[in-house]
C-alpha positions as CSV (number, residue, x, y, z in Angstrom):
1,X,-16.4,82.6,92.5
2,X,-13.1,81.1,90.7
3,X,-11.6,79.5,87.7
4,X,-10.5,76.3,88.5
5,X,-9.3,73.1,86.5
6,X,-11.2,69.7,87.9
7,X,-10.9,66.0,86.9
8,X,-14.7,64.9,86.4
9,X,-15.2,61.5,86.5
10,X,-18.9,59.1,86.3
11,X,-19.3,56.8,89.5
12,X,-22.3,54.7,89.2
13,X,-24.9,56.9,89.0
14,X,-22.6,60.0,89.9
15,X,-21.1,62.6,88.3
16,X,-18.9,64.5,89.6
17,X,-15.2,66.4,89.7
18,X,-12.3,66.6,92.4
19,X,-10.0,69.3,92.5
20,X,-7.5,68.4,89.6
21,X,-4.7,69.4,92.4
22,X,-6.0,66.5,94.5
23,X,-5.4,63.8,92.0
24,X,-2.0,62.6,91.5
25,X,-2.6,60.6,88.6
26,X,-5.1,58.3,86.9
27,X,-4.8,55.0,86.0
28,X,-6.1,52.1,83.6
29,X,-7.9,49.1,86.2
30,X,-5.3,47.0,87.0
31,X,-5.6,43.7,89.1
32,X,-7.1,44.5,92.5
33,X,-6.2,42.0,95.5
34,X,-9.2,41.7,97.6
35,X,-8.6,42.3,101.4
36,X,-10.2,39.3,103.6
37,X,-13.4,40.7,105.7
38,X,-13.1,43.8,104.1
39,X,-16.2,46.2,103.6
40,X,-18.1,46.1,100.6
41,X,-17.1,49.9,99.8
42,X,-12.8,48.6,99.6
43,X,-12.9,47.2,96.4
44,X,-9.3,46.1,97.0
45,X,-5.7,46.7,97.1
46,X,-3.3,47.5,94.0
47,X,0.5,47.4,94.4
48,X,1.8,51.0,93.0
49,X,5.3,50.7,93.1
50,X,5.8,48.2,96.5
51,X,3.1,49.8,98.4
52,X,0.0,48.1,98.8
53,X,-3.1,51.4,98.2
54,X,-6.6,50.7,98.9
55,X,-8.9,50.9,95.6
56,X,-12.2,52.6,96.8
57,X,-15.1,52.2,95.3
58,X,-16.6,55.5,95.1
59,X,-20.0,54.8,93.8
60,X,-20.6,52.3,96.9
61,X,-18.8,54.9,98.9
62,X,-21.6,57.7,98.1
63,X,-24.2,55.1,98.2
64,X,-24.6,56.1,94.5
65,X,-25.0,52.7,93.2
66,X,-26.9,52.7,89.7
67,X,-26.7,53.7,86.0
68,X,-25.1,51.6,83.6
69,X,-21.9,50.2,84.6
70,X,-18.9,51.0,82.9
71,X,-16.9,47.1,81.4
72,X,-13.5,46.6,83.6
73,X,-12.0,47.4,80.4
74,X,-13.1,51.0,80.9
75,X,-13.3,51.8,84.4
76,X,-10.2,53.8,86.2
77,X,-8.4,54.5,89.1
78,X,-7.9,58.0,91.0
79,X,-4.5,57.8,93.0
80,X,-5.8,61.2,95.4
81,X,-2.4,63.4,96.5
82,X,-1.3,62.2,100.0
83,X,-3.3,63.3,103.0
84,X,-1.6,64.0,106.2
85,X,-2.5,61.0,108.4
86,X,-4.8,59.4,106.1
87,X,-3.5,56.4,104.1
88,X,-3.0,56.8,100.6
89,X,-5.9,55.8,98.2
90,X,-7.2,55.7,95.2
91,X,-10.9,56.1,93.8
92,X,-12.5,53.9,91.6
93,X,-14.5,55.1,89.2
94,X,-16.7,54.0,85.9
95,X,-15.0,56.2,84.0
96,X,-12.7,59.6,84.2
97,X,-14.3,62.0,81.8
98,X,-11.6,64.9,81.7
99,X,-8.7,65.3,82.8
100,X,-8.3,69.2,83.1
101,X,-12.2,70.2,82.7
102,X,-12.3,73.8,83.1
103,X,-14.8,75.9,85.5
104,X,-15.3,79.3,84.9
105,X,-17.7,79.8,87.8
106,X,-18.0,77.8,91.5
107,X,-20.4,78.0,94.5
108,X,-19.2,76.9,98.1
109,X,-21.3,74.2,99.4
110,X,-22.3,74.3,103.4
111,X,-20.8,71.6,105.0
112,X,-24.2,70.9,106.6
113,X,-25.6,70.2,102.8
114,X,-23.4,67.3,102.2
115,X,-22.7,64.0,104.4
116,X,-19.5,64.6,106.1
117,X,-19.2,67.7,104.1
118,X,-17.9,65.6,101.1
119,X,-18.7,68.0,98.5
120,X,-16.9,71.4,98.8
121,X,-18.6,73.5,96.1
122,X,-20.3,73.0,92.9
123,X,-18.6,73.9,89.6
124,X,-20.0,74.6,86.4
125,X,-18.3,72.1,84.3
126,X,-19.7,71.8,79.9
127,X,-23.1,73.9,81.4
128,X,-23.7,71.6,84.2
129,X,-23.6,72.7,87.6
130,X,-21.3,69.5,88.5
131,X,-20.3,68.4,92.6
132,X,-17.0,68.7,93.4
133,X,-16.0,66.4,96.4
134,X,-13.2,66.8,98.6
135,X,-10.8,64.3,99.2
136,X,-10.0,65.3,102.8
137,X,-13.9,65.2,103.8
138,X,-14.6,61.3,101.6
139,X,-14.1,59.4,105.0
140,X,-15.0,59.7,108.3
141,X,-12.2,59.2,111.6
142,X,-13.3,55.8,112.4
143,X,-12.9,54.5,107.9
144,X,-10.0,56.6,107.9
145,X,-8.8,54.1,111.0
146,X,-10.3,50.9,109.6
147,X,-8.8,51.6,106.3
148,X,-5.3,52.2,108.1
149,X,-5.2,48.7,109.4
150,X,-6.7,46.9,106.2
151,X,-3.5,48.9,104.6
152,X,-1.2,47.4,107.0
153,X,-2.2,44.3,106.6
154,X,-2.0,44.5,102.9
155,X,1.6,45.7,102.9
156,X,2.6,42.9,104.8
157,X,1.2,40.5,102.9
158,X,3.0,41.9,99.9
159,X,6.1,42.1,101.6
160,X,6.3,38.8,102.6
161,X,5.7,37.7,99.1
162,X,8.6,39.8,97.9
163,X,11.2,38.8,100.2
164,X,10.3,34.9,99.4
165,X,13.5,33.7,98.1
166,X,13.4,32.3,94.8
């Protein structure tokens, strides 16, 4: 059992928390650029300084669909630390609800009791025993892959647009 400081966020009809050293930073919804022939789950691509980063939809994601959805206006985007190997991503999300929610007390979760072990412990978070999912564990080898090559494709579309000359 530790203390630990979590971002908790509402995903459809999830809540949850990630590790508040995972997240690099949360942003307002910008425009997202839909990739062509992308899953449902890849909500789209947002360009973070040059680099094209896949927007996921977490709720779709977790197959946790439902509850009421938060207006555009509202909703946010996790940018996750990078992941060795993995392409960078971001999570998006209804709404973040805290952005340093405090945990005096956290449970391990079995790897068994979770698909793809995507939620490492539970954390109790305002008296709610709250999942915590871990960002290493959110997609399997072959989505990892896929997502790798929808992000390669992304990045050179946005290239090619910036080296247009004017």
């Amino acid at each position: 059992m530790t203390s630990s400081l979590y971002v908790t966020f509402r995903a459809g009809a999830l809540e949850a928390a990630l590790p508040q050293a995972a997240v690099a930073e949360i942003l307002p919804l910008p425009e997202l650029v839909a990739a062509p022939g992308a899953p449902r789950v890849l909500a789209g691509f947002v360009n973070l300084g040059g680099e094209a980063v896949a927007a996921l939809a977490l709720d779709r994601l977790l197959d946790a669909e439902g509850g009421e959805p938060s207006p555009a206006l509202y909703r946010h985007l996790i940018r996750l630390r990078p992941l060795a190997g993995a392409p960078a991503v971001t999570l998006l999300v209804d709404r973040v609800t805290d952005a340093a929610a405090h945990a005096p007390d956290t449970q391990p979760v079995e790897e068994t009791d979770s698909l793809g072990g995507c939620v490492s412990e539970a954390a109790l978070i305002d008296g709610r025993l709250t999942p915590v999912l871990s960002p290493e564990h959110l997609l399997l080898a072959e989505e990892k892959a896929r997502l790798d090559e929808f992000a390669r494709r992304a990045q050179e579309r946005l290239a090619a647009w910036e080296s247009e000359p004017a």
